[in-house]
SEFI-397316 format. One line per 5 residues: their letters; for each residue x, y, z of C-alpha. Coordinates in nm, 2 decimals, decimal comma, padded with zeros to 4 digits, always signed. Example, Ala and Ser with C-alpha at 12.3 -4.5 7.8 and 13.67 -1.06 7.14 Angstrom:
AS	+01,23:-00,45:+00,78  +01,37:-00,11:+00,71
END
This chain:
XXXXX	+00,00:+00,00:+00,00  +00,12:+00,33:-00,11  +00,12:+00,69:+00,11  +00,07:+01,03:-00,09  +00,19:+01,30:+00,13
XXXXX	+00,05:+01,69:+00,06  +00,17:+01,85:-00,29  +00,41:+02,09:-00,21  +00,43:+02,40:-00,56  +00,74:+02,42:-00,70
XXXXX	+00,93:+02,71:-00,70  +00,82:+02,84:-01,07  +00,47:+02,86:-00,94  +00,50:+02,99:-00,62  +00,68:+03,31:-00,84
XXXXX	+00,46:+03,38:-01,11  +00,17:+03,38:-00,79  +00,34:+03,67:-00,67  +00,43:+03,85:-00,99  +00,04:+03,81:-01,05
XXXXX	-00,07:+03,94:-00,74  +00,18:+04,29:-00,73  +00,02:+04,36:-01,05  -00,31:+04,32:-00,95  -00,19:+04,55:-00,63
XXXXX	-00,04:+04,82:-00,90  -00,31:+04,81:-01,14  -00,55:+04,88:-00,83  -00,34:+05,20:-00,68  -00,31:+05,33:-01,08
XXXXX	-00,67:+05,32:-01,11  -00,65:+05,53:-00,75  -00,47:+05,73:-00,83  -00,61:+05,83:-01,16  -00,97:+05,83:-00,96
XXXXX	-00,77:+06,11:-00,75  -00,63:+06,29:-01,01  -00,97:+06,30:-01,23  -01,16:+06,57:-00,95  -00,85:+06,77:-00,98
XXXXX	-00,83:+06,76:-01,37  -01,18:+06,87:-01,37  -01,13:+07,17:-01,17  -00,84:+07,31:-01,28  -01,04:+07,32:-01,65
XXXXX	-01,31:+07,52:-01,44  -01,05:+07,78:-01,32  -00,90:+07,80:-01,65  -01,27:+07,88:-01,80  -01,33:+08,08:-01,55
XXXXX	-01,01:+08,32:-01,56  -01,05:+08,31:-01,93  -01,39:+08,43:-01,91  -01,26:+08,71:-01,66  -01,02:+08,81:-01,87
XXXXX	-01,24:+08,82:-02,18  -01,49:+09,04:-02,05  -01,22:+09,24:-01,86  -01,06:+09,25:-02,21  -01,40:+09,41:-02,37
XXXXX	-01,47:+09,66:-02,03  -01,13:+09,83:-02,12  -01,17:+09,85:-02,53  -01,57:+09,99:-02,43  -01,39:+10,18:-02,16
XXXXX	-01,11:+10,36:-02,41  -01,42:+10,38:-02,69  -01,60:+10,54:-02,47  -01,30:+10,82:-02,37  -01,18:+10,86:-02,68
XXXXX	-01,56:+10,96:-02,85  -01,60:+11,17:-02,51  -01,24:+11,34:-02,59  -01,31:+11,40:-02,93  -01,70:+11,55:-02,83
XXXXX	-01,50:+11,76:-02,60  -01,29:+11,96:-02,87  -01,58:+11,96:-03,09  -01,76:+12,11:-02,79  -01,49:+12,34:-02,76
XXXXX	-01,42:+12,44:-03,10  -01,84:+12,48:-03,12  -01,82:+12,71:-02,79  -01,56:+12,94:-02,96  -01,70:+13,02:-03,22
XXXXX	-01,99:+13,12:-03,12  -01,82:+13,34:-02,88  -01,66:+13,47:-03,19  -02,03:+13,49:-03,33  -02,17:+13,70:-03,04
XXXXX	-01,91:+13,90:-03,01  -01,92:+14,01:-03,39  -02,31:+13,98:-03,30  -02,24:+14,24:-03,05  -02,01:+14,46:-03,21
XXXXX	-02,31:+14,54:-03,48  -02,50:+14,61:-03,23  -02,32:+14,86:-03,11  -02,24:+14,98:-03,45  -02,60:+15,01:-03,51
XXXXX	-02,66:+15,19:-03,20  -02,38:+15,47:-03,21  -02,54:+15,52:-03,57  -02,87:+15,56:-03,44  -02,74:+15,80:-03,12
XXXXX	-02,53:+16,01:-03,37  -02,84:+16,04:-03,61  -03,07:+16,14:-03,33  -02,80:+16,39:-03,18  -02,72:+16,57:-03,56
XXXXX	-02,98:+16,79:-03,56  -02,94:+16,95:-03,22  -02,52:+17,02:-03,34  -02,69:+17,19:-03,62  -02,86:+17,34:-03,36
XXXXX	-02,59:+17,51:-03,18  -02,43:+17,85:-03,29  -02,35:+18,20:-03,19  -02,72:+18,29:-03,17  -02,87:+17,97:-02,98
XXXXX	-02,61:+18,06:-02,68  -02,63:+18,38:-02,63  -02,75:+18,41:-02,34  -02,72:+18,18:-02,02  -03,04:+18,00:-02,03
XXXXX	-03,03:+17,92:-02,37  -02,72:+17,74:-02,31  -02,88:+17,56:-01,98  -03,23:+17,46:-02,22  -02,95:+17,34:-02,52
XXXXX	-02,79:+17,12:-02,24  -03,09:+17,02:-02,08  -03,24:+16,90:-02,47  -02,87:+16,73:-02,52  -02,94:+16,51:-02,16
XXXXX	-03,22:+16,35:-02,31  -03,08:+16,26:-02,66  -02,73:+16,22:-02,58  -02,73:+16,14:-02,18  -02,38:+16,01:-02,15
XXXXX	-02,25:+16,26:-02,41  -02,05:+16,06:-02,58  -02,25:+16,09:-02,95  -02,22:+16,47:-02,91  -01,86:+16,43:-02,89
XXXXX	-01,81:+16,20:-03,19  -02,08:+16,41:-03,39  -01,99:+16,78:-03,29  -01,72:+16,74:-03,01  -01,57:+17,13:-03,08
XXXXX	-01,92:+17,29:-03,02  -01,98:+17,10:-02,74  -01,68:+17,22:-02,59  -01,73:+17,55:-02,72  -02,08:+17,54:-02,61
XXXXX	-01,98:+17,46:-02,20  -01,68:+17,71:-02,21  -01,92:+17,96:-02,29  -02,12:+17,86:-02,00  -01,86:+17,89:-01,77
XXXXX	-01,71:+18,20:-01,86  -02,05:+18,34:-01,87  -02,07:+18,32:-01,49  -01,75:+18,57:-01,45  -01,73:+18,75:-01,78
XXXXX	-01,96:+19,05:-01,66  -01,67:+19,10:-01,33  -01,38:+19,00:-01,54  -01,43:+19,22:-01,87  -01,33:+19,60:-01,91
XXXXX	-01,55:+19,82:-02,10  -01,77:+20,12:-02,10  -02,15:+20,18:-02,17  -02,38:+20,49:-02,24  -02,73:+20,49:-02,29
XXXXX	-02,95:+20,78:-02,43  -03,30:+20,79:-02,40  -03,57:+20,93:-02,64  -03,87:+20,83:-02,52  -03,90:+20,44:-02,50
XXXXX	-03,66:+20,45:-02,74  -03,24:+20,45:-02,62  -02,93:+20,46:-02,81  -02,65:+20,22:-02,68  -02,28:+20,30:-02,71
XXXXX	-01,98:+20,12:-02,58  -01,65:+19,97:-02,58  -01,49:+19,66:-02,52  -01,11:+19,70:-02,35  -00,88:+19,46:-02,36
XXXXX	-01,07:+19,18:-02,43  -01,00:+18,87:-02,24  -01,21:+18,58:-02,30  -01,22:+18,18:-02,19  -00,85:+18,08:-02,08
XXXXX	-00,82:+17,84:-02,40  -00,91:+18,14:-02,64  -00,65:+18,35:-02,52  -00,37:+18,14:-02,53  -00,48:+18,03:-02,89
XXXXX	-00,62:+18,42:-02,99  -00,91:+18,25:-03,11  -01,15:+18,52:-03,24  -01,52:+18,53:-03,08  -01,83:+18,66:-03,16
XXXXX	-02,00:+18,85:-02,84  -02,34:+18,85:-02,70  -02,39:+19,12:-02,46  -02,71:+19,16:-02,21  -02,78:+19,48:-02,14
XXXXX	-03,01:+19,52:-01,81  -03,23:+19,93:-01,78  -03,39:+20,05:-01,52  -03,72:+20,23:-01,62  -03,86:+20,55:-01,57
XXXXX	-04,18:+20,56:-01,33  -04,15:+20,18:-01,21  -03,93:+19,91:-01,08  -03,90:+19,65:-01,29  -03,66:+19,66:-01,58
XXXXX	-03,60:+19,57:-01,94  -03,30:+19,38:-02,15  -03,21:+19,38:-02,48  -02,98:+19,19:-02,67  -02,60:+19,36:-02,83
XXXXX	-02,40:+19,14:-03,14  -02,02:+19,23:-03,07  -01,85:+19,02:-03,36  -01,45:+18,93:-03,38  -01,34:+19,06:-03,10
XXXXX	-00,99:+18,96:-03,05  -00,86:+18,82:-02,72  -00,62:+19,11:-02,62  -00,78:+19,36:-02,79  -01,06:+19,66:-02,80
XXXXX	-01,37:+19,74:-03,00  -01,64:+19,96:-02,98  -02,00:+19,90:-03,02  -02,32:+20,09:-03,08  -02,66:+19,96:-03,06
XXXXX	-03,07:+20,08:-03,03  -03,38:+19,95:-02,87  -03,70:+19,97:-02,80  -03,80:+19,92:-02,42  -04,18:+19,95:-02,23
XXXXX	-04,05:+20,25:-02,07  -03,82:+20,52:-02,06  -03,41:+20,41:-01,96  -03,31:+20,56:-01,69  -02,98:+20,34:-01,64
XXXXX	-02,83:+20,08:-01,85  -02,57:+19,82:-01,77  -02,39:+19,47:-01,88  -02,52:+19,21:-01,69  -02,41:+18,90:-01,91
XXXXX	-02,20:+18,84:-02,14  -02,15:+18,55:-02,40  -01,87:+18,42:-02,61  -01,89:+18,21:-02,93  -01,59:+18,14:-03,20
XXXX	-01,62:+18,33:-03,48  -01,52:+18,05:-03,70  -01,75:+17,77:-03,55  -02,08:+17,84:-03,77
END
């Protein structure tokens, strides 16, 4: 009778068991590891899309963003260029306006120049109504200056050498009465004038007032004398008649008006 004892592998065997088995062990921990590495994988393509995405629309914020400034910048000049000339506009706008109404203040003021002369001024208060008639055309007086600028001037130095030309001015004066009727003689001595007119001997054409006292009452009478070119510096006599309300009893100069001869 035969014993079998147990079957012990042999060596080949017993080696390829364990190669088997460490590649079933690797083959498990690669398909671990790639189930790690598949989460990871997964989100680092979400970042990526995401940061692309950020950058895209960052990307098309900053081209709207320089668009935007540069149609804003160029708006601006145009605004600018727009805003100067219509400054240029209204000013030219403005300066035809005033054209127009110096045209229109030295039309208006024209015929009271033509107004002015030897005869309109000779006396005080037609020289205060010519000034009060020039305020109301011509209330800066800066038309009658453009228009008529030497008469004006003439016209107030008149004025205010009327004030002292009856104290400052040498002269004589007879009256003789017939009647109502008197006979004026005079003269004129060394003949002084405004300041101006003497230093440039400018000739003038006088207007004296002469003031009687009447016979029988107490009020009194003027009339009117025409002393032309008289010469600053110099003499001239004068003779004059006139009929008053009553008879003279004394005559005298009470005003006396100045006017260049030349300035018609």
């Amino acid at each position: 009778m035969s014993m079998n004892g147990p079957q012990i592998p042999n060596q080949g065997q017993a080696a390829g068991a364990a190669q088997a088995q460490a590649a079933t062990e690797e083959s498990q921990a690669e398909a671990g590891q790639q189930k790690a590495a598949a989460p990871k994988s997964a989100s680092s393509k979400r970042l990526f899309l995401i940061t692309s995405i950020i950058c895209a629309v960052s990307l098309v914020f900053a081209l709207v963003t320089f668009t935007q400034n540069i149609v804003a910048l160029n708006r601006y000049h145009s605004l600018e260029n727009e805003s100067s000339q219509l400054e240029q506009q209204a000013q030219t706008l403005q300066e035809q306006v005033n054209e127009a109404q110096t045209k229109l203040a030295e039309k208006q003021v024209k015929p009271w120049c033509d107004s002015v002369n030897a005869d309109s001024t000779g006396t005080r208060e037609k020289i205060d109504q010519l000034l009060k008639q020039l305020k109301m055309i011509d209330p800066n007086e800066k038309s009658v200056r453009n228009v008529c600028g030497e008469k004006y001037s003439a016209l107030t130095a008149s004025l205010d050498y009327s004030r002292v030309s009856a104290r400052t001015e040498n002269g004589t004066i007879k009256c003789e009465a017939d009647g109502n009727h008197v006979r004026l003689s005079g003269t004129i001595d060394q003949f002084k004038g405004p300041e101006f007119a003497q230093k440039t001997k400018t000739k003038a054409d006088l207007t004296l007032t002469i003031t009687y006292t009447l016979e029988g009452t107490t009020d009194t009478a003027t009339s009117i004398v025409k002393v032309p070119d008289v010469t600053p510096g110099g003499s001239k006599d004068w003779k004059s008649e006139a009929d008053l309300p009553g008879r003279a009893l004394t005559c005298r100069v009470t005003n006396l008006q100045w006017w260049p001869s030349d300035l018609k």
